[in-house]
Structure formats: structure tokens, C-alpha cells
N, CA and C atoms as an extended XYZ file, in Angstrom:
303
Properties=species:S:1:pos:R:3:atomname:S:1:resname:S:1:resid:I:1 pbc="F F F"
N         0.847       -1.170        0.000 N   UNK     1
C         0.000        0.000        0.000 CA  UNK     1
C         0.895        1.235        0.000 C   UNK     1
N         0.844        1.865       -0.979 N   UNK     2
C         1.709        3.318       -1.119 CA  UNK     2
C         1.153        4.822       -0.444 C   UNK     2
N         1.369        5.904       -0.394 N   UNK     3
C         1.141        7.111        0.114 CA  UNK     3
C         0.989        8.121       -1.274 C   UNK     3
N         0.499        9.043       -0.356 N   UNK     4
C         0.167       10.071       -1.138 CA  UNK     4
C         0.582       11.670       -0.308 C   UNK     4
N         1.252       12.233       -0.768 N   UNK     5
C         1.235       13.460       -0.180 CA  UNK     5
C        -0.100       14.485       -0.757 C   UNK     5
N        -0.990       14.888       -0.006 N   UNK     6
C        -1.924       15.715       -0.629 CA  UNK     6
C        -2.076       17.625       -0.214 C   UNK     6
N        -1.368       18.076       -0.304 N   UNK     7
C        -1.534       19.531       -0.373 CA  UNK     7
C        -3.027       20.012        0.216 C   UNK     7
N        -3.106       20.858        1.511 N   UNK     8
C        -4.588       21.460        1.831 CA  UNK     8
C        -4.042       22.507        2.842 C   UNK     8
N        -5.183       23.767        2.506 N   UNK     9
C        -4.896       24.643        3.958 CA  UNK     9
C        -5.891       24.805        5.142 C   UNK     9
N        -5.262       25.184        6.135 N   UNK    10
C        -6.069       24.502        7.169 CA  UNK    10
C        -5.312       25.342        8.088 C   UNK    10
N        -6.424       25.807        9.494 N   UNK    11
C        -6.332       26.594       10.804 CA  UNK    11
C        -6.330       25.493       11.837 C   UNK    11
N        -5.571       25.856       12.941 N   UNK    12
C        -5.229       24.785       13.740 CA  UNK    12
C        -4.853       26.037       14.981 C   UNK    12
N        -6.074       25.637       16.023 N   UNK    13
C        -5.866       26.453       17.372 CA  UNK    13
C        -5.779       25.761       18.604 C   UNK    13
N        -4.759       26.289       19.291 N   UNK    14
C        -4.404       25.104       20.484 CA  UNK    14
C        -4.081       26.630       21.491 C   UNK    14
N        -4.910       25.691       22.746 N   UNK    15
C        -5.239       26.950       23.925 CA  UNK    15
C        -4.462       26.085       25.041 C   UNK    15
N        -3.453       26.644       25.418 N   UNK    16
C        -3.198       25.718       27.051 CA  UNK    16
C        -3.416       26.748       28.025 C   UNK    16
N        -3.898       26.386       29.169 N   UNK    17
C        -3.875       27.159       30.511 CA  UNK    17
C        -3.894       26.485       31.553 C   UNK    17
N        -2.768       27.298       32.232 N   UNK    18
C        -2.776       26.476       33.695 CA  UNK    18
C        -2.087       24.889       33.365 C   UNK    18
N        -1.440       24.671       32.373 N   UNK    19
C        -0.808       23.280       31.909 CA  UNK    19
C        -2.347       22.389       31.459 C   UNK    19
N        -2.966       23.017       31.313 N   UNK    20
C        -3.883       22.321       30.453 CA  UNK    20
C        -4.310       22.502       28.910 C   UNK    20
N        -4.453       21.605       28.145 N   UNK    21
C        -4.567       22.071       26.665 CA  UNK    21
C        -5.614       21.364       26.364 C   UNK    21
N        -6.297       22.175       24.688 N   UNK    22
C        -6.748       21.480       24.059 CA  UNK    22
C        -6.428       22.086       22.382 C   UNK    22
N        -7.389       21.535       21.416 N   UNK    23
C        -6.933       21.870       20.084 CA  UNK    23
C        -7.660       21.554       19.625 C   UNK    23
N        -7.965       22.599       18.140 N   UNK    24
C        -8.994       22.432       17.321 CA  UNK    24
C        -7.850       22.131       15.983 C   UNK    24
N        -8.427       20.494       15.506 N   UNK    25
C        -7.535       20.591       14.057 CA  UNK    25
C        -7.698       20.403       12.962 C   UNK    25
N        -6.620       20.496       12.035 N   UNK    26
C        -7.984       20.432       10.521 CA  UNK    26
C        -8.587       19.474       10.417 C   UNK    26
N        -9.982       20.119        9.768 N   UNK    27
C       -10.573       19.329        9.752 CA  UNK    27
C       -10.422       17.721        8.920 C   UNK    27
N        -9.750       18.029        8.006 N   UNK    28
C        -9.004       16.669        6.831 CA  UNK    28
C        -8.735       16.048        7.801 C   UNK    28
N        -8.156       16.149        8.613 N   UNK    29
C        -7.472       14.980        9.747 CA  UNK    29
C        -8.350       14.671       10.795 C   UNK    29
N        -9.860       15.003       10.840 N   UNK    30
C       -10.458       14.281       11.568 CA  UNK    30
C       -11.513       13.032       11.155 C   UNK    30
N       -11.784       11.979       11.899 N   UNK    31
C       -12.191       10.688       11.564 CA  UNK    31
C       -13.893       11.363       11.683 C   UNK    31
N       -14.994       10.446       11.507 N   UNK    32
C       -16.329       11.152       11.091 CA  UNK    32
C       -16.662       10.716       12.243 C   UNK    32
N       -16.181        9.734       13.488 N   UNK    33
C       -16.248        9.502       15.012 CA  UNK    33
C       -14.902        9.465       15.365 C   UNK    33
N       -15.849       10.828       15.954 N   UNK    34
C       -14.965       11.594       17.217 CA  UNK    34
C       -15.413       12.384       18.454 C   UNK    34
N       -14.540       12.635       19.070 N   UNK    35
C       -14.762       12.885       20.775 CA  UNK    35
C       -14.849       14.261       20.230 C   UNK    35
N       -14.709       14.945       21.567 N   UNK    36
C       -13.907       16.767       21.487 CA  UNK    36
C       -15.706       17.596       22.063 C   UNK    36
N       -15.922       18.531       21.835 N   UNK    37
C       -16.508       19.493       22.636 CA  UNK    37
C       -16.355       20.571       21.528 C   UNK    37
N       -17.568       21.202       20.839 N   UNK    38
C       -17.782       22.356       19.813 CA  UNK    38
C       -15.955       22.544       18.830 C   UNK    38
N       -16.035       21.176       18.684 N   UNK    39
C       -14.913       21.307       18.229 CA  UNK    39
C       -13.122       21.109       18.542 C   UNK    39
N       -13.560       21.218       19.383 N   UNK    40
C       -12.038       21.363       20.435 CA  UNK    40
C       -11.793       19.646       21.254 C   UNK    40
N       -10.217       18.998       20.876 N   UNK    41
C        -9.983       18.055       21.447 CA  UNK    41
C        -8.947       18.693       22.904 C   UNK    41
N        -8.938       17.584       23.469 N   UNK    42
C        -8.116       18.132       24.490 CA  UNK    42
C        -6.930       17.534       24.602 C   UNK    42
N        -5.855       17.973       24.768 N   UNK    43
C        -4.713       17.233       24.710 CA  UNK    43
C        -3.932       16.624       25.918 C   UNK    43
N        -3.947       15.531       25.867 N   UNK    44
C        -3.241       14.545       26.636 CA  UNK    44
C        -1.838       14.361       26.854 C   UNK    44
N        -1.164       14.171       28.007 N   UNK    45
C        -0.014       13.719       27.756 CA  UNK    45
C         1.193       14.947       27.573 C   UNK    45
N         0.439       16.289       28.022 N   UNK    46
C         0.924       17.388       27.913 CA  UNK    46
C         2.031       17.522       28.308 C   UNK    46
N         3.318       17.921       27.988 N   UNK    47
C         4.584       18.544       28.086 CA  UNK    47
C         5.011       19.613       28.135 C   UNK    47
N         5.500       20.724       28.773 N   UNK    48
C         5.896       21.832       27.912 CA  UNK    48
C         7.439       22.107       29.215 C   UNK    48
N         8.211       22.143       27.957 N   UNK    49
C         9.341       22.001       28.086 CA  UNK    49
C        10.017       23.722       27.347 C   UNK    49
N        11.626       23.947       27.632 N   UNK    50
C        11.654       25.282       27.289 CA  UNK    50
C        12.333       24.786       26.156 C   UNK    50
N        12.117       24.132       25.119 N   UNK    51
C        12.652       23.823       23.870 CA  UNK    51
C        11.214       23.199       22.617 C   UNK    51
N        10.514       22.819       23.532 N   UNK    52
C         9.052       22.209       22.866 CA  UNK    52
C         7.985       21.842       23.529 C   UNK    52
N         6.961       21.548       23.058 N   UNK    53
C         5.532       21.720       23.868 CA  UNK    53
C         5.520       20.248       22.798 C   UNK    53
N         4.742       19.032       23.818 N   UNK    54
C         4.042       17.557       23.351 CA  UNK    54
C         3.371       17.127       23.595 C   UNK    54
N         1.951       16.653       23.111 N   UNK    55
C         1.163       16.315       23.643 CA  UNK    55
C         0.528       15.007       22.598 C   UNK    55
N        -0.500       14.948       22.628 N   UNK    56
C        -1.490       13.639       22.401 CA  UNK    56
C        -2.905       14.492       22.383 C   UNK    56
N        -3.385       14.379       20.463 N   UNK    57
C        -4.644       14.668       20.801 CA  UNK    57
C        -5.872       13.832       21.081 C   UNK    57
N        -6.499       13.977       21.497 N   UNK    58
C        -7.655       12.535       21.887 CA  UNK    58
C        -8.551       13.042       21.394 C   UNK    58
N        -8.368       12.215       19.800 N   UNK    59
C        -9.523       12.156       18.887 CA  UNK    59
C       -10.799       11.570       18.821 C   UNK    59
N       -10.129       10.240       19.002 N   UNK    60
C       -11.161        9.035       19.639 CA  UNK    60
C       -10.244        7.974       20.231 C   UNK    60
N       -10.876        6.922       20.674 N   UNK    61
C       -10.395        5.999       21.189 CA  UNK    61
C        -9.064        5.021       20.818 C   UNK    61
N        -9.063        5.180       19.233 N   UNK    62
C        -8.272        4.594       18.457 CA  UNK    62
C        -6.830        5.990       17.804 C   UNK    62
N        -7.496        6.931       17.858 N   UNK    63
C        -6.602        8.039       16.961 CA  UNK    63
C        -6.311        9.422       18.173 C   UNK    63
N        -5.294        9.000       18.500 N   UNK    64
C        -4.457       10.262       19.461 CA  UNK    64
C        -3.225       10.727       18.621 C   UNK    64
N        -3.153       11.639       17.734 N   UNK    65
C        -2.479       12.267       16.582 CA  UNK    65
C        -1.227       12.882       17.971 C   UNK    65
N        -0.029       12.497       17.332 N   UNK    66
C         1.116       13.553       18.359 CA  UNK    66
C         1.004       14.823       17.633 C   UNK    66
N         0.804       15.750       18.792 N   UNK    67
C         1.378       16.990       18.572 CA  UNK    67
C         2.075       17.635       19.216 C   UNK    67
N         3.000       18.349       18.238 N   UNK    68
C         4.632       19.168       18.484 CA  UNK    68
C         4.809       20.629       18.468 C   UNK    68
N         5.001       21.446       19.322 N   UNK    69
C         5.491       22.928       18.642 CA  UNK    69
C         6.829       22.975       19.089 C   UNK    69
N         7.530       23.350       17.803 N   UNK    70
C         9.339       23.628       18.354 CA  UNK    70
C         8.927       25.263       19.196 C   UNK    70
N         9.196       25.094       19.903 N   UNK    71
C         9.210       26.802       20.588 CA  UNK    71
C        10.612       27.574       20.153 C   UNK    71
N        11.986       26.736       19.675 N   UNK    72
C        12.688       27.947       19.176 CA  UNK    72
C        12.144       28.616       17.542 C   UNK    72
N        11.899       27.332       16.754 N   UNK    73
C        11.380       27.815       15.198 CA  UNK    73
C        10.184       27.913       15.236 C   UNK    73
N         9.187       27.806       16.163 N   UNK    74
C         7.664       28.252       15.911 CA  UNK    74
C         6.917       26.804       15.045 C   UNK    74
N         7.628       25.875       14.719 N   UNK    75
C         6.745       25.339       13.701 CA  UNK    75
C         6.093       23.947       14.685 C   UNK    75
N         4.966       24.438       14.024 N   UNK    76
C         3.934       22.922       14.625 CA  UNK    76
C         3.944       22.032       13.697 C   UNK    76
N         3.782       20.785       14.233 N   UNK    77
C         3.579       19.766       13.580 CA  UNK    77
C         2.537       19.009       14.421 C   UNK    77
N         1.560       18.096       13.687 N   UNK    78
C         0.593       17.256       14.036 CA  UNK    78
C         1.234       15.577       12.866 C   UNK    78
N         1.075       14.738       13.831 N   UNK    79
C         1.211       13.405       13.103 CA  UNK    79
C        -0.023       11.824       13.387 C   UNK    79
N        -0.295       11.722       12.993 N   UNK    80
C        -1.632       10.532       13.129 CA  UNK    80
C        -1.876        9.739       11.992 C   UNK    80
N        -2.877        8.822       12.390 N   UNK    81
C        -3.769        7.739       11.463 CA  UNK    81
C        -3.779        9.056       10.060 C   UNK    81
N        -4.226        9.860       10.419 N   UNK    82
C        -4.898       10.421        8.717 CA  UNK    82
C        -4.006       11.348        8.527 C   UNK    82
N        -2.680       11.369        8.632 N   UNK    83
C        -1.414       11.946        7.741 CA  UNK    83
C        -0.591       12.671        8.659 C   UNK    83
N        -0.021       13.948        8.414 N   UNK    84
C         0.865       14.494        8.801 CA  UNK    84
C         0.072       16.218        8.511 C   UNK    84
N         0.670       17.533        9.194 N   UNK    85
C         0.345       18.718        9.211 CA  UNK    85
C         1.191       19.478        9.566 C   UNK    85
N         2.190       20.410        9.119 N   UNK    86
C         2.897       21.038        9.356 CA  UNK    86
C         2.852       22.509        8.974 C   UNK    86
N         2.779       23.481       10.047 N   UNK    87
C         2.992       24.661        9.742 CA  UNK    87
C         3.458       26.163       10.949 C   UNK    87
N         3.525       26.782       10.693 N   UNK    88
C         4.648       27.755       10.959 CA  UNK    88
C         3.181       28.331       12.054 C   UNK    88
N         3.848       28.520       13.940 N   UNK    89
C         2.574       28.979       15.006 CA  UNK    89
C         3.713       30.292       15.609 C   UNK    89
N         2.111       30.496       15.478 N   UNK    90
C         2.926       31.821       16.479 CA  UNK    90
C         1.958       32.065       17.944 C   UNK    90
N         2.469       32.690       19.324 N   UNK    91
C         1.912       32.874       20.575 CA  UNK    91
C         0.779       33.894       19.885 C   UNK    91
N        -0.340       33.740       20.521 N   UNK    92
C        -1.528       34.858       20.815 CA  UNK    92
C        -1.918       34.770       22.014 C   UNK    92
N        -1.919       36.163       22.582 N   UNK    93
C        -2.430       36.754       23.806 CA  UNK    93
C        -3.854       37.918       23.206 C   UNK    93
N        -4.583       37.361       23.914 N   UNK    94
C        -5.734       38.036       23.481 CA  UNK    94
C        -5.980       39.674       24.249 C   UNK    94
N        -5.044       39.445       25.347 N   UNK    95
C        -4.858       40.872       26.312 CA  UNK    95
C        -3.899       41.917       25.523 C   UNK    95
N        -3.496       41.151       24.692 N   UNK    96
C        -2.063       42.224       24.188 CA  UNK    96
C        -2.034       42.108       22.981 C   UNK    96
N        -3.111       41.409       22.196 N   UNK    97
C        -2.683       41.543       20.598 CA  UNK    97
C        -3.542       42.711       20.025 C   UNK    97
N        -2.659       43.407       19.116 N   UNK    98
C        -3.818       44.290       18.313 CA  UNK    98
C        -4.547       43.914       17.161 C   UNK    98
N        -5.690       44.385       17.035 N   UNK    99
C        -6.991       43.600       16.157 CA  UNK    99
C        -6.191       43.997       14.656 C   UNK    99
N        -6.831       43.327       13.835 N   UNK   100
C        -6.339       43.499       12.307 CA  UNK   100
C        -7.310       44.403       11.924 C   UNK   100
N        -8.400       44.269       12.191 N   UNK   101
C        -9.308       45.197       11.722 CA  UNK   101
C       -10.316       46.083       12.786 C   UNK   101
């Protein structure tokens, strides 16, 4: 059985507080049963370290996708059953960011 790399864009929001997380992810990478709450899984297995943040999303019972942020290069990565996701995160503070519009 061979692979396919398939090209898609996609928003991916991950909230921790208090060492708790969760994450909303693309949607391509979610199974049609699944857990989570208006969207949002929560992440398991949480780490945060001063070089990277790791966790485990709990999709469902069978599919806990790892997820990675390098905290020196910013880039996230998600890996699971339904592929791979990589892209460039940056911190938001909702107290201190200024609106775009």
C-alpha cells in the first residue's frame, strides 16, 4: 500500500492554561467519530518544556495524533492515522494583541 502526499490549507488552534490544553484541528485529519466538545480536542499527555511543547490529541479511542510545537522555530507539527500537518505557530495573547481590523 503506497502514500500520497496531498496539499490542503487549514487553521489549527491550540489553547493551554494552567498546563492544560486542548486543540482544534484540521478538519481533513479528523475521523467522522470523534470525541472533542464544539470542536475542540483536548490534549493529553501534555509537556511543555523550554525547547518544545508535546502532547497527544484525543480524537477518539483509536486516533491520538502527536502533537509538536518547536518553541525555538515556531513550527507545529501534528502526526496521526490520517497523515501528517505542518505549519509555521505563532503565541496569541488576546490581552495584548492588536486587532487586524
Amino acid at each position: 500500500m503506497g502514500s500520497k502526499d496531498v496539499a490542503f490549507q487549514d487553521q489549527v488552534n491550540i489553547e493551554i492554561v494552567g498546563g492544560v490544553g486542548k486543540i482544534r484541528m484540521p478538519r481533513t485529519m479528523l475521523p467522522p467519530v470523534r470525541g472533542g466538545k464544539d470542536g475542540w480536542m483536548e490534549l493529553e499527555n501534555l509537556k511543555i518544556g523550554d525547547r518544545e511543547i508535546t502532547a497527544n490529541a484525543a480524537v477518539n479511542f483509536i486516533n491520538s495524533p502527536k502533537v509538536r510545537i518547536d518553541r525555538m522555530t515556531g513550527m507545529l507539527s501534528i502526526s496521526g492515522k490520517s497523515g501528517n500537518f505542518t505549519a509555521p505557530c505563532r503565541n496569541y495573547d488576546p490581552a495584548t494583541e492588536q486587532r487586524a481590523f
